[in-house]
C-alpha positions as a printed Julia matrix, in Angstrom:
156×3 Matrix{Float64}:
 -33.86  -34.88  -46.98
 -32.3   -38.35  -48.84
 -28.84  -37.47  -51.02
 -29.03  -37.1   -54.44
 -28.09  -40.4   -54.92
 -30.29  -42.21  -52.59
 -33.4   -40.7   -54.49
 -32.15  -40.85  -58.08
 -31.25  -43.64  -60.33
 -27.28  -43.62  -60.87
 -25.96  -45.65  -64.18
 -24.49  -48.8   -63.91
 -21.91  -49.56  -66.35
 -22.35  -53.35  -66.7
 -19.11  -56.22  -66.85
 -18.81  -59.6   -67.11
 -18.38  -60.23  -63.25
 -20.76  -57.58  -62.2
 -21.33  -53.34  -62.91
 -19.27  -50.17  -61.24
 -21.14  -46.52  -61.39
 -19.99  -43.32  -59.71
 -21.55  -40.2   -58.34
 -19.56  -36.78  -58.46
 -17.54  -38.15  -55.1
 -17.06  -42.04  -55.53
 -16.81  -44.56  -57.48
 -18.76  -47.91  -56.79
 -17.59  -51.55  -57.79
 -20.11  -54.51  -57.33
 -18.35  -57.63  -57.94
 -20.85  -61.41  -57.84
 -18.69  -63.71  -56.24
 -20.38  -67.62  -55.98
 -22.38  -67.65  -53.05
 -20.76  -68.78  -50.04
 -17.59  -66.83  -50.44
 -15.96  -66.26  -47.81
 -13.93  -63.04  -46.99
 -10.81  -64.82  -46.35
 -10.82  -65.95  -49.74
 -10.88  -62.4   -51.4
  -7.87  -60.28  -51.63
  -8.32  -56.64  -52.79
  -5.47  -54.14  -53.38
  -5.92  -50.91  -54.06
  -3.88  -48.52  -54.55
  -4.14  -44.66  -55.52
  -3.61  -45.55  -59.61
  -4.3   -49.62  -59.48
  -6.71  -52.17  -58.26
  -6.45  -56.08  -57.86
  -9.73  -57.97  -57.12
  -8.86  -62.09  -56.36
 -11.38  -64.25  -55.3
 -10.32  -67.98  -54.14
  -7.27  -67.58  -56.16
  -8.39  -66.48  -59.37
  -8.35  -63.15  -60.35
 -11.67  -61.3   -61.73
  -9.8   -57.96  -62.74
  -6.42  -55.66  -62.59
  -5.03  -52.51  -63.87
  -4.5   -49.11  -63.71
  -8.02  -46.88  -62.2
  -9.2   -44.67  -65.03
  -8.19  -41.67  -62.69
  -6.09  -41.98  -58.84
  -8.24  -42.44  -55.91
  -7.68  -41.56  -52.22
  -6.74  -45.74  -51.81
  -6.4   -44.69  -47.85
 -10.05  -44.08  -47.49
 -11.35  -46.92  -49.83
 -13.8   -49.77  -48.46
 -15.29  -52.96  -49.32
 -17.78  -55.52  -47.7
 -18.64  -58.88  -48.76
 -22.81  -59.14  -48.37
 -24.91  -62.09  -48.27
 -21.45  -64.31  -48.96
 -22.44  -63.3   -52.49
 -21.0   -59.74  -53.42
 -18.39  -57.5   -52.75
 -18.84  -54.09  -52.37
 -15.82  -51.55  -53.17
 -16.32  -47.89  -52.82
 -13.21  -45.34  -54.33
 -12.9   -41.93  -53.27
 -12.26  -40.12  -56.27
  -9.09  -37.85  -55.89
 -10.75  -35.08  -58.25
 -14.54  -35.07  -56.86
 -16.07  -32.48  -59.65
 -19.08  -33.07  -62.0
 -16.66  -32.77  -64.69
 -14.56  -35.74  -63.31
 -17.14  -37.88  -65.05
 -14.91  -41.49  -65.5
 -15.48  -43.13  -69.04
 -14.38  -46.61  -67.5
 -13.23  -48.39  -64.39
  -9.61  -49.19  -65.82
  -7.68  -47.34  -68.38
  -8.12  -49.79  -71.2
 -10.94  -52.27  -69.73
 -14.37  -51.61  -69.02
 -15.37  -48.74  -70.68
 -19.28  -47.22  -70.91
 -20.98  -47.26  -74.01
 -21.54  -43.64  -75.19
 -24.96  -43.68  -74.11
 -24.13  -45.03  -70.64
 -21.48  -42.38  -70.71
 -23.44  -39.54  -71.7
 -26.02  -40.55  -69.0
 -23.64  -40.49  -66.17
 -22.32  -37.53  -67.45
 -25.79  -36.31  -66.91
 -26.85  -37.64  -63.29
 -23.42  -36.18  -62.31
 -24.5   -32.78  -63.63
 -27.38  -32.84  -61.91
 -25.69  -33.94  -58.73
 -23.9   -31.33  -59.03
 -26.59  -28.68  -59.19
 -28.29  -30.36  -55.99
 -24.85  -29.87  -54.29
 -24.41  -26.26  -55.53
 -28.66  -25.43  -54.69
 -29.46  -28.08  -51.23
 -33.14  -26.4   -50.83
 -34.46  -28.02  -54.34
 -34.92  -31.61  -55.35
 -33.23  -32.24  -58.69
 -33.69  -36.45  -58.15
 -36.13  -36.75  -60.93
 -35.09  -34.04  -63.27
 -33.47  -34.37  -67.0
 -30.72  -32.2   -68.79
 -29.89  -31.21  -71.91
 -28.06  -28.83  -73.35
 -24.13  -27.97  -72.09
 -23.91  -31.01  -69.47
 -20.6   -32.47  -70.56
 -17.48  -32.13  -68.5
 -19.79  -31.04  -65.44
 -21.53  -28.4   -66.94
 -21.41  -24.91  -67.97
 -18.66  -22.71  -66.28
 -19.86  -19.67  -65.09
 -17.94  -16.72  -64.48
 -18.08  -14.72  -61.04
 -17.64  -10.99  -61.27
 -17.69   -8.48  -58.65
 -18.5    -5.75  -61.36
């Protein structure tokens, strides 16, 4: 059985040198870099509160990560000589961990995007918490925000 996130749509939260989107666990960064970029000329730092993204010298994007990230397990590819690739490990990997931009003060989601990821990460959530059903093409409404409802466990 595909992940959650191979069979359903996640948001994109579009910028002016590309998109990022996240699923409960990561975060994703696609940056379009002119074609025939070459890795040497990118330099990425990231660290567990910051990110630097410099392509042939000039930079696209820096500042401080909505929320930290494990920057010891982070990753990015150059494909096609055309886009890079970053993937962030969120630090706090819960549906209600739902980031409302890439940086603190840059890049934000519209409410509707927002509200929409906010969704798909619900729903991600519920595949994680029930693996026999298939919850790729399903909608929510009601109490999605922050992850969900919280329910109780009692032993009465």
């Amino acid at each position: 059985m595909a992940n959650f996130d191979e069979k359903s749509e996640i948001i994109p939260c579009n910028t002016p040198w590309g998109k990022w989107l996240q699923t409960v666990e990561d975060v994703f960064v696609e940056v379009l870099v002119p074609e025939g970029t070459k890795c040497k000329e990118i330099s990425i730092n990231i660290q567990t509160k910051t990110i630097k993204v410099v392509v042939s010298g000039k930079e696209l994007f820096s500042g401080d990560l909505y929320k930290a990230v494990h920057a010891d397990e982070a990753v990015w590819t150059l494909e096609d000589k055309k886009l890079i690739r970053i993937c962030l490990p969120k630090v706090h990997s819960t549906a209600g961990n739902c980031w409302k931009s890439l940086l603190k003060s840059q890049y934000e989601a519209d409410p509707s995007t927002f509200d929409q990821m906010e969704q798909k990460l619900t729903l991600e959530k519920f595949q994680n918490e029930n693996p026999g059903f298939d919850f790729s093409g399903a909608s929510i409404t009601g109490n999605y925000h922050d992850g969900g409802p919280k329910l109780s466990h009692s032993n009465s």
